[in-house]
C-alpha positions in Angstrom: 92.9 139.6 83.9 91.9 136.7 81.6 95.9 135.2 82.4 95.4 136.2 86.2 96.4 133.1 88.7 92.9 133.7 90.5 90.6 134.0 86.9 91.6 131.3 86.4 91.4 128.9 89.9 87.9 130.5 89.9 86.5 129.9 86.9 88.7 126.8 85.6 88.3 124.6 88.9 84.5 123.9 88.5 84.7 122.4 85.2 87.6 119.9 86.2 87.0 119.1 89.8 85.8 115.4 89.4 87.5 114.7 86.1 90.7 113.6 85.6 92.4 116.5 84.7 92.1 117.8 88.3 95.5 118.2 89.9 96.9 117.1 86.5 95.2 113.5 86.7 95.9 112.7 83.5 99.4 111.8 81.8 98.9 113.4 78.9 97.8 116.2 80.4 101.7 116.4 82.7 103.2 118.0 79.4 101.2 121.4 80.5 101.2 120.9 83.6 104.9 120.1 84.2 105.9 123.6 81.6 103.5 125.4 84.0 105.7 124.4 86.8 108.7 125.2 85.2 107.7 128.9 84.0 106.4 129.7 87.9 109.6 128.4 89.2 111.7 130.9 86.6 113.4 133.3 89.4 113.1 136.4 86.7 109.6 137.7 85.6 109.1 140.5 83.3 107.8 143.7 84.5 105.0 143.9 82.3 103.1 140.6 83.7 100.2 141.6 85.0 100.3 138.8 87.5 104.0 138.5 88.6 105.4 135.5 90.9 108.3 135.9 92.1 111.1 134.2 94.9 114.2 135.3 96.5 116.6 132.8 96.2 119.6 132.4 97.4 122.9 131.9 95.4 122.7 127.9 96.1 119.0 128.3 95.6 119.3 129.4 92.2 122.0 127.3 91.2 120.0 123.6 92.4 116.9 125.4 90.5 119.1 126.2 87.0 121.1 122.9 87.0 118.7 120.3 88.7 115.9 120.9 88.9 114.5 122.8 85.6 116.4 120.5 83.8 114.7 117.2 85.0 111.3 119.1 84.2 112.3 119.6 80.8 113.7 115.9 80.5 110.1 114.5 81.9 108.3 117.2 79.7 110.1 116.1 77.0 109.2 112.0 77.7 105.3 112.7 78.3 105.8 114.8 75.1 107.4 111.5 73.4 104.9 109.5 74.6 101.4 111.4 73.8 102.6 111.4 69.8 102.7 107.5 69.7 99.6 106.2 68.2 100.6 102.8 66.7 102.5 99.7 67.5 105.6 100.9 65.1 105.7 104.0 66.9 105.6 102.4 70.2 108.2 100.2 69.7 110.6 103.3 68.2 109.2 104.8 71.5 110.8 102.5 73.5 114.3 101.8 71.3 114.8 105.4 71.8 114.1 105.1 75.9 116.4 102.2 75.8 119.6 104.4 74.7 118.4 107.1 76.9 118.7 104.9 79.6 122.1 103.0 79.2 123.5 106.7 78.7 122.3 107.9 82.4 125.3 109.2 84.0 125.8 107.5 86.9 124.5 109.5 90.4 122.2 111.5 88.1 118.5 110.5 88.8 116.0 111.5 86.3 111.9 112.0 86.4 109.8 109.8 84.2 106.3 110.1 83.3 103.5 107.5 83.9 100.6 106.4 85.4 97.9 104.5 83.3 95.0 106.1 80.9 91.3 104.3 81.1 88.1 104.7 79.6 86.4 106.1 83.5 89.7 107.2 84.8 93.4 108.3 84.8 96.1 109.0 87.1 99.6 110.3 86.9 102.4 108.6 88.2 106.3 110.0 88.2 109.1 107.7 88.2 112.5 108.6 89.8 115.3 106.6 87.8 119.0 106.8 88.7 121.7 104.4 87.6 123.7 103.8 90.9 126.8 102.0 89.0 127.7 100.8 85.7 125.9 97.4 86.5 122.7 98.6 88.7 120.0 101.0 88.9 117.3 102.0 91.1 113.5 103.0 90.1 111.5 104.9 92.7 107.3 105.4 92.9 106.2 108.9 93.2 102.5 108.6 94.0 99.9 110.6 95.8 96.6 111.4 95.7 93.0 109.9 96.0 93.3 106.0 96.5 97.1 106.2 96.8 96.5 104.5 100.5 95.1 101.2 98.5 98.5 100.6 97.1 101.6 102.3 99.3 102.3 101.6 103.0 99.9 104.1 105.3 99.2 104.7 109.2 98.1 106.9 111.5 100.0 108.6 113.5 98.3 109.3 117.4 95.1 110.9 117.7 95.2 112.1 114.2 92.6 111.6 111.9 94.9 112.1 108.8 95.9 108.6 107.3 99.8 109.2 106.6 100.7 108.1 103.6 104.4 107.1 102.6 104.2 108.3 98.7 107.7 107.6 97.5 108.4 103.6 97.4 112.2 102.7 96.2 113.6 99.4 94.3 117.3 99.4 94.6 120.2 97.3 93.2 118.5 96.3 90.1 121.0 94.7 87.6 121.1 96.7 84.8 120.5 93.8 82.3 116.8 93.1 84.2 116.4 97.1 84.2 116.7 97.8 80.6 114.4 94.4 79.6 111.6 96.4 77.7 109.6 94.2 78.7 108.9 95.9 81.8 109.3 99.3 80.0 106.6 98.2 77.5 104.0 97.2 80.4 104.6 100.5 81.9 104.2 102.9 79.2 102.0 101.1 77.4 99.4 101.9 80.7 98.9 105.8 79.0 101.2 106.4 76.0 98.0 105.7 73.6 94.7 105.8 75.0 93.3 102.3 75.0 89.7 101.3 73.0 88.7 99.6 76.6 89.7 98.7 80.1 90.9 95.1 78.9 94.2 96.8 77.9 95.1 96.4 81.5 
């Protein structure tokens, strides 16, 4: 009971609605929540789990789910994993030699998830990155945001009579040369938003 799905929505909701960690607010907190993911999206589940989930999935199904997208869970995991164990400048900038590589070894057509989003002293916010190197000389970098305030920064309307604000959550750079992609410059700027958790708002 103490593992069920509903024990905990009930009792584990109160205490973060209106804190960052709700929804997974939190960058640091996207290592759990992104294994979470993963596990509930495994097709098996053993019999004896008292609270089982399971999906029938077709043959295609199963193969996108085992080759693309468990995988590129991990691969994030394993970044916002990197990222919460830095806690000086040396390790920051080993942080980012090691990106570096990772990214001039993307296979080309093979677009990857990135952890980000920024850490603050009130606040927090995750962020995922889609990156794919389109050619040897070019990449693309894609915005994956939603959520409260997300209309303050991406394209919105409404559509008819609705009273929903549509929001368009995915915003995509394309053709990027690959020598102004891999400046960590713009790597260090990004990361550095919620790889170590500032001493104050003037980080930013």
């Amino acid at each position: 009971m103490w593992r069920s799905a509903a024990f905990l929505g009930m009792f584990g909701d109160p205490y973060l609605r209106g804190t960052p960690y709700e929804a997974g607010g939190d960058p640091q907190a996207l290592i759990g929540a992104l294994g979470g993911l993963a596990q509930l999206l495994q097709p098996q589940q053993e019999e004896t789990d008292a609270d089982p989930v399971t999906f029938a999935l077709t043959v295609e199904q199963e193969r996108v789910l085992q080759t693309t997208l468990l995988p590129q869970l991990a691969f994030c995991a394993q970044w916002a994993e990197k990222g919460a164990k830095v806690e000086d400048a040396t390790q920051f900038q080993n942080f980012l030699a090691e990106w570096k590589a990772q990214l001039v070894q993307l296979q080309v057509g093979h677009p990857v998830l990135v952890p980000g989003g920024y850490v603050g002293n009130v606040n927090s916010h995750s962020i995922i990155y889609v990156v794919e190197k389109t050619s040897d000389a070019e990449y693309s970098f894609t915005v994956c945001n939603k959520g409260a305030g997300a209309e303050m920064y991406h394209p919105c309307k409404v559509e008819g009579g609705a009273d929903k604000i549509r929001v368009q959550s995915c915003i995509q750079i394309g053709a990027i040369p690959a020598t102004r992609f891999l400046d960590m410059a713009f790597w260090a700027l990004l990361f550095s938003l919620w790889v170590r958790k500032p001493p104050s708002e003037y980080h930013r």
